[in-house]
C-alpha positions as CSV (number, residue, x, y, z in Angstrom):
1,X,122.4,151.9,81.6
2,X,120.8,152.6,84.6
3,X,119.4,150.4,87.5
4,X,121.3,147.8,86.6
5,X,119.0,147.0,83.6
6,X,120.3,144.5,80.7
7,X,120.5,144.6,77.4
8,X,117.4,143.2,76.3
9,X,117.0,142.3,72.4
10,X,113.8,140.7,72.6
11,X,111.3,140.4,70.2
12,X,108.8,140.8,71.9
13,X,107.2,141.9,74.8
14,X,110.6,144.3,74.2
15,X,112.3,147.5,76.0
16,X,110.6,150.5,76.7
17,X,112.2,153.6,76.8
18,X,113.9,154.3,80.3
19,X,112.5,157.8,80.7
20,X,108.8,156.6,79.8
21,X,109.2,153.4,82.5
22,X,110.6,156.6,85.3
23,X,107.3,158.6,84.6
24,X,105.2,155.5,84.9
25,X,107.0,154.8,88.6
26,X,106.4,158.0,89.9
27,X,102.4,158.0,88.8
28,X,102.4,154.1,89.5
29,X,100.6,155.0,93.2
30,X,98.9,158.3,92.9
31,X,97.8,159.1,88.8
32,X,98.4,163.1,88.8
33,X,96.6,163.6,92.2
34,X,93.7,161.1,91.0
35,X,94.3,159.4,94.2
36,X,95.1,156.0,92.2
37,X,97.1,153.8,89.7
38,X,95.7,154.1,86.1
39,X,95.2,149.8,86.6
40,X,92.9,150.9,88.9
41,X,90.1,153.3,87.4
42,X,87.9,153.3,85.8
43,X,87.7,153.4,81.7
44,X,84.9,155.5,82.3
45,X,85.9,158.2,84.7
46,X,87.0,161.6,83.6
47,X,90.9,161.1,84.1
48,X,91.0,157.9,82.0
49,X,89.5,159.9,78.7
50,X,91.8,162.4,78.9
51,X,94.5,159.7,78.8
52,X,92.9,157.6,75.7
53,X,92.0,161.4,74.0
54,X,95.6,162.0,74.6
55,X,97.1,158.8,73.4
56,X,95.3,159.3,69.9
57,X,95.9,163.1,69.2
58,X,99.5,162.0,70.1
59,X,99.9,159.5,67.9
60,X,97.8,161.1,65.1
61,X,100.5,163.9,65.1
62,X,103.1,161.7,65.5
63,X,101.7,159.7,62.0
64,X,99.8,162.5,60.5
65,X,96.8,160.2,60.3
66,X,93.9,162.0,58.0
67,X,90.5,162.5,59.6
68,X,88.9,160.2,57.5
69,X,90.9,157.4,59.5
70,X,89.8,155.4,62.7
71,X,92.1,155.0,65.1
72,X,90.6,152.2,67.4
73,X,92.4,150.4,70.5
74,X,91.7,146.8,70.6
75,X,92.4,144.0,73.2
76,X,93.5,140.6,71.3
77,X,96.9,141.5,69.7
78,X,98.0,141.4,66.5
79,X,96.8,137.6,66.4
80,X,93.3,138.6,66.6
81,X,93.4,141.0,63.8
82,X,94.7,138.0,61.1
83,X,90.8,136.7,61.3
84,X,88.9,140.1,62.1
85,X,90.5,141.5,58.8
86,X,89.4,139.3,56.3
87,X,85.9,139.4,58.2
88,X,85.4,142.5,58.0
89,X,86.8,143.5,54.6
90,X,86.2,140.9,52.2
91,X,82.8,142.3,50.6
92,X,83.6,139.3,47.3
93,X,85.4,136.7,49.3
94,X,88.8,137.6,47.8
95,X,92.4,138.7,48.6
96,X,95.7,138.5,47.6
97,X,98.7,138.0,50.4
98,X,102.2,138.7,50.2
99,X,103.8,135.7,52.2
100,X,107.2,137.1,52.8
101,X,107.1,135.3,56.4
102,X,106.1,133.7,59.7
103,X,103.5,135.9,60.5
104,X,102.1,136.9,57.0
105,X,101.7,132.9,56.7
106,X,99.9,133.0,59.8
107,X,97.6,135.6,58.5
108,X,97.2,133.4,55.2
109,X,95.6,130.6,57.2
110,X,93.5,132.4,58.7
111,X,92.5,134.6,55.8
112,X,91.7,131.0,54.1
113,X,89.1,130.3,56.7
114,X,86.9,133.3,55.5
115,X,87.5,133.8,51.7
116,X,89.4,133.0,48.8
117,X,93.2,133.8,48.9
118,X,95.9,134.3,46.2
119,X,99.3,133.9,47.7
120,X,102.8,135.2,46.5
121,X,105.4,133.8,48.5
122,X,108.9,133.9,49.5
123,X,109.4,130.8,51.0
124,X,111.2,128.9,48.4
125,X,114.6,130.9,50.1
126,X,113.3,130.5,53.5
127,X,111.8,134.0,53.3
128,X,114.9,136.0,53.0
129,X,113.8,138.5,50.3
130,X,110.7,140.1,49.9
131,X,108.6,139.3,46.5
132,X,108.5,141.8,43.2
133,X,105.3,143.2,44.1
134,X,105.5,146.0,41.3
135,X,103.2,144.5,38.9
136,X,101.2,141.9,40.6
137,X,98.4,140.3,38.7
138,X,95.3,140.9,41.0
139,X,92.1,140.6,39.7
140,X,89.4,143.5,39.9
141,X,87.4,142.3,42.3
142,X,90.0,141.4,45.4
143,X,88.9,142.9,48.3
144,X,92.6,143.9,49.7
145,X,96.3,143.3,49.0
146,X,97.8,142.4,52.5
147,X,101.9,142.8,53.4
148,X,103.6,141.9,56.9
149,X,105.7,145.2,56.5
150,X,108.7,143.6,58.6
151,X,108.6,140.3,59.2
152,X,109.6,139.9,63.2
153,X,111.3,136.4,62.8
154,X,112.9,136.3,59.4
155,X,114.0,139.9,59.6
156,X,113.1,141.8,56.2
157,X,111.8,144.7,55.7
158,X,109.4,146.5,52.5
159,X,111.7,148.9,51.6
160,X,108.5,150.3,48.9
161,X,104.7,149.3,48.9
162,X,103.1,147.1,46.7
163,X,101.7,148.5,43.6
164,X,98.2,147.1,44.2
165,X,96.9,148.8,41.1
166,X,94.2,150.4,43.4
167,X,93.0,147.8,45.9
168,X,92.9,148.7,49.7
169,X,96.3,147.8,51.3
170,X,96.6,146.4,54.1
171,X,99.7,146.4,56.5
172,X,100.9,144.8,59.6
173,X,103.3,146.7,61.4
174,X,103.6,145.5,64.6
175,X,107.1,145.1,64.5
176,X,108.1,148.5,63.1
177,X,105.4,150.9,64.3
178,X,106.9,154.2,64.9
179,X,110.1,153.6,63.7
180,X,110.2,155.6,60.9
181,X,107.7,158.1,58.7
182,X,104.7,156.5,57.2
183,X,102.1,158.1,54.9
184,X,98.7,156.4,56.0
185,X,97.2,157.6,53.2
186,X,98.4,154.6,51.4
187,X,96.8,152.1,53.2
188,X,93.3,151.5,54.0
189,X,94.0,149.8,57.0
190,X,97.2,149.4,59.3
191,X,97.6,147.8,62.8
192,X,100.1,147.0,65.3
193,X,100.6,144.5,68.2
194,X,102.2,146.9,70.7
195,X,104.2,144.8,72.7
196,X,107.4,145.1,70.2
197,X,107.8,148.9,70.0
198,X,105.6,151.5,72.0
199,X,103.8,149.6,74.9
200,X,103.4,146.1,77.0
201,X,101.1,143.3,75.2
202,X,97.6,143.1,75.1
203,X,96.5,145.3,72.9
204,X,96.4,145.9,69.6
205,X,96.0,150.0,67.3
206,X,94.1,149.6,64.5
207,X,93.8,152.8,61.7
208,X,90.8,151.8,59.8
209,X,89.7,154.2,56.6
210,X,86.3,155.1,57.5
211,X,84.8,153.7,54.6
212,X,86.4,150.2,54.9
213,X,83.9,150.1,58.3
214,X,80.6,148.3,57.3
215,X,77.6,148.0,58.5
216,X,76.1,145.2,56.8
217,X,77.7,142.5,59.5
218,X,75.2,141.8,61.5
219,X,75.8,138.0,61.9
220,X,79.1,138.7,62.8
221,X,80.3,138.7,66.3
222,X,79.8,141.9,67.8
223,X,83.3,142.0,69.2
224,X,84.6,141.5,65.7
225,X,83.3,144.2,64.2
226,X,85.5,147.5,63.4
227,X,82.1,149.2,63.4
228,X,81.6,147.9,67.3
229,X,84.3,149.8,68.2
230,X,84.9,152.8,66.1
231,X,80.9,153.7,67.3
232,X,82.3,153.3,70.5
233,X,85.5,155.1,70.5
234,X,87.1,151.6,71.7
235,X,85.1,151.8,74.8
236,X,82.5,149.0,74.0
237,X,83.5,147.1,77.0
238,X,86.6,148.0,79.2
239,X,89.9,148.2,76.9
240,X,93.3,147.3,78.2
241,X,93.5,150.8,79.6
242,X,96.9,150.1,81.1
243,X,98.5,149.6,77.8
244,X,96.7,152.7,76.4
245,X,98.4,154.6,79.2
246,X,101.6,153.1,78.4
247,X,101.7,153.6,74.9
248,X,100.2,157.7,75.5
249,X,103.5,157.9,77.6
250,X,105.3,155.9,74.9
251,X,104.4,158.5,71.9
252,X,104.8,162.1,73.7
253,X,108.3,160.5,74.3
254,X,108.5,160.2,70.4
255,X,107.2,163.4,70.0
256,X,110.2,164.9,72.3
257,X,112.6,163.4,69.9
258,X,111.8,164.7,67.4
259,X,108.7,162.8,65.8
260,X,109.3,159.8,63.2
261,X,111.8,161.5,61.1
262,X,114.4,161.6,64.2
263,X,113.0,158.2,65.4
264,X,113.9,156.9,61.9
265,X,117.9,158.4,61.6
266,X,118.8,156.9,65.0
267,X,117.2,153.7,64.0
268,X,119.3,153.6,60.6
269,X,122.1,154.6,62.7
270,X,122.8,152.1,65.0
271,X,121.0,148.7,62.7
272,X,124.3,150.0,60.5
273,X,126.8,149.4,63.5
274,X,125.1,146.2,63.6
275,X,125.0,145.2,59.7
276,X,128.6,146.7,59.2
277,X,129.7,144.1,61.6
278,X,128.2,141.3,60.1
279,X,129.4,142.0,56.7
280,X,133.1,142.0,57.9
281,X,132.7,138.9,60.3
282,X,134.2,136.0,59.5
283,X,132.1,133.5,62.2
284,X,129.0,135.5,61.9
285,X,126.5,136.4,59.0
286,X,123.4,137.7,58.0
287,X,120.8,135.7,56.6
288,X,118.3,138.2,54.4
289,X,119.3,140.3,51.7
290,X,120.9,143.2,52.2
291,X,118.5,145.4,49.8
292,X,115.4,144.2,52.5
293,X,117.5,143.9,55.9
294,X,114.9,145.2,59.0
295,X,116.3,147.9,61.2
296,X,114.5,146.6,63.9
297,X,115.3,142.7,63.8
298,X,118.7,141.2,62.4
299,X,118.7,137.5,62.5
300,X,122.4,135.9,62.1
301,X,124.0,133.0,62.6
302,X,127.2,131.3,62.4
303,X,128.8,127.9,60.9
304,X,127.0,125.4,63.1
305,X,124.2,125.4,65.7
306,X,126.4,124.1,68.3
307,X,128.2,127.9,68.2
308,X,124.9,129.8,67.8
309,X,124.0,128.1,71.2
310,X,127.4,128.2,72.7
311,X,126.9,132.6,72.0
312,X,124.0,132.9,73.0
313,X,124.9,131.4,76.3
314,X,127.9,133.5,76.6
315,X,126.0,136.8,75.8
316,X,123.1,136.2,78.1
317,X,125.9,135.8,80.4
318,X,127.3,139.0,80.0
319,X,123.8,140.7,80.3
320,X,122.8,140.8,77.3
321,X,119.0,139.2,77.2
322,X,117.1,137.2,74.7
323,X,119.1,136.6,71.4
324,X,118.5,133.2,70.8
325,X,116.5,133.5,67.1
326,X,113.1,132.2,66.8
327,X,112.5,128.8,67.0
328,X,111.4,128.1,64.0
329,X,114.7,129.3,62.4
330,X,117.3,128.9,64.7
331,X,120.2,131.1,64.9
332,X,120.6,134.3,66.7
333,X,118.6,137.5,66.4
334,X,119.0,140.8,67.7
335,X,115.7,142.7,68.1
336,X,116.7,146.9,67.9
337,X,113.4,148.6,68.3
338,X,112.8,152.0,69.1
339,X,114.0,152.0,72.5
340,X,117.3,149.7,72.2
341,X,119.9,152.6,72.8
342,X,122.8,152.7,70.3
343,X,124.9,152.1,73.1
344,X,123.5,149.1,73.5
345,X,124.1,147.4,69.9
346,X,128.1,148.9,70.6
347,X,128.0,146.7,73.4
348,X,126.5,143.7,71.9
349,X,129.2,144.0,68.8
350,X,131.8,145.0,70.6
351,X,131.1,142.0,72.8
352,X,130.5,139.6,69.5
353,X,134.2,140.8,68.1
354,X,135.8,139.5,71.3
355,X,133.7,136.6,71.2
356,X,134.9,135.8,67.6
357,X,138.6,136.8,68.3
358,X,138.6,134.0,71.1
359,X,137.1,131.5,69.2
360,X,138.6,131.3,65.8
């Protein structure tokens, strides 16, 4: 790596790709002869809307997104979505959640603020598999069936959609946006918290189906509202224009790869230098099931805490940041997102062999 930059396998806010953060320097002072940063004009001047028009042709190309699909750029992360989803689409007051981990039970609370909720779980083995969702027993009048497509913390993956038996899906993906083809068309809504893998946090995309937007919500907040801003074009009030800038940069550098289909082989590629070690170590292991292991978090642990903290000292050490797992769980977990190089997990197993070789 250049610039003496680490390794760094965090979760989030994560790495961006080195080429996007060198265009960003060099139009950091002087935007394209503009005369200033993009953190410094305004959302309503002529060079910012060809940035934001940019950023969503870009990424509707990049996802194929049909043009009967919103795509809307919200401030309030991922977080903020868990209560403006089941306030915006729960016409009966029903819904049924996959709970498959930390942050689809985070959504579940919420969700059980506004409406009834019917919950299938995986936490009776700490959320390492994902539930048989093929024939799910939803009655006819749920609003949506809702999934946490990778779960960040507990590191599985959907490997194939619910069969919601024609209900609205709806899917967050903040933690593998991008990484690999998706065909909207089977949701009715997906979003993504940025920060993890195209763009620095604050802001949240949002694709929206056109005819999940109502306009029947008049006592709800205004802010709340998927109507407020898809009327708006996500300029109600000034949006986090700096990540929007980012995230443009962030998905024509996808598009020079090769699109999602390239994004999606080197992302198999190097989570499979990473699983392959796993399976052959004797100090450290895997804690999902192999059938639903994420290729863009791999949680792993050894014998004892005492050695999970005793490597992740010695890795951060040697430069490679932030793999101490969640708190919540413990362990170690390396986060591999789009822009982790596969030189970079070579490194980090490479490093783990020796590790293991000097302390068995």
């Amino acid at each position: 790596m250049k610039y003496d930059r680490s390794y760094n396998f965090s979760a989030g806010p994560a790495m961006m790709p080195e080429a996007v953060l060198e265009e960003i320097r060099d139009e950091m002072l002087n935007y394209r002869g503009s005369g200033m940063c993009v953190m410094e004009m305004s959302h309503r001047s002529a060079v910012f809307q060809t940035i934001v028009d940019e950023a969503e042709q870009d990424l509707r190309d990049l996802m194929q997104i049909p043009d009967n699909y919103k795509v809307l750029f919200i401030q309030g992360g991922a977080t903020l979505q868990f209560s403006m989803i089941p306030m915006n689409l729960m016409r009966n007051g029903k819904a049924v959640y996959i709970e498959s981990g930390a942050w689809s039970k985070k959504a579940v609370a919420e969700a059980k603020k506004v409406g009834e909720v019917t919950v299938i779980s995986s936490k009776d083995r700490n959320y390492s598999y994902i539930p048989d969702c093929s024939d799910l027993d939803i009655p006819e009048d749920t609003d949506y069936v809702y999934i946490c497509e990778n779960e960040t913390i507990h590191g599985t993956t959907w490997q194939k959609l619910p069969n919601t038996k024609g209900h609205v899906l709806v899917s967050d993906q903040s933690s593998m946006f991008l990484s690999r083809p998706c065909n909207v068309s089977d949701y009715g809504l997906i979003y993504a918290g940025v920060q993890k893998n195209v763009g620095p946090a604050g802001m949240v995309v949002v694709i929206i189906r056109e005819d999940l937007i109502r306009d029947d919500l008049e006592n709800l907040p205004v802010y709340m509202q998927y109507k407020t801003h898809a009327d708006a074009a996500s300029m109600y009030n000034t949006p986090n224009c700096w990540a929007i800038y980012c995230c443009g940069k962030v998905f024509k550098y996808l598009k020079s790869l090769g699109g999602l289909e390239a994004m999606d082989k080197i992302n198999r590629e190097k989570a499979q230098v990473m699983y392959d070690f796993l399976d052959q170590s004797k100090m450290f292991h895997g804690t999902v099931e192999k059938e639903v292991r994420s290729l863009m978090n791999v949680p792993f642990v050894t014998d004892s805490k005492e050695l999970d903290a005793q490597v992740v000292a010695a890795t951060k050490a040697a430069g490679y940041d932030n793999l101490k797992g969640h708190k919540s769980v413990g362990g170690l977990r390396a986060s591999i997102y789009n822009a982790m190089p596969k030189e970079g997990v070579e490194a980090l197993v490479e490093f783990l062999k020796k590790f293991e070789a000097e302390n068995s």
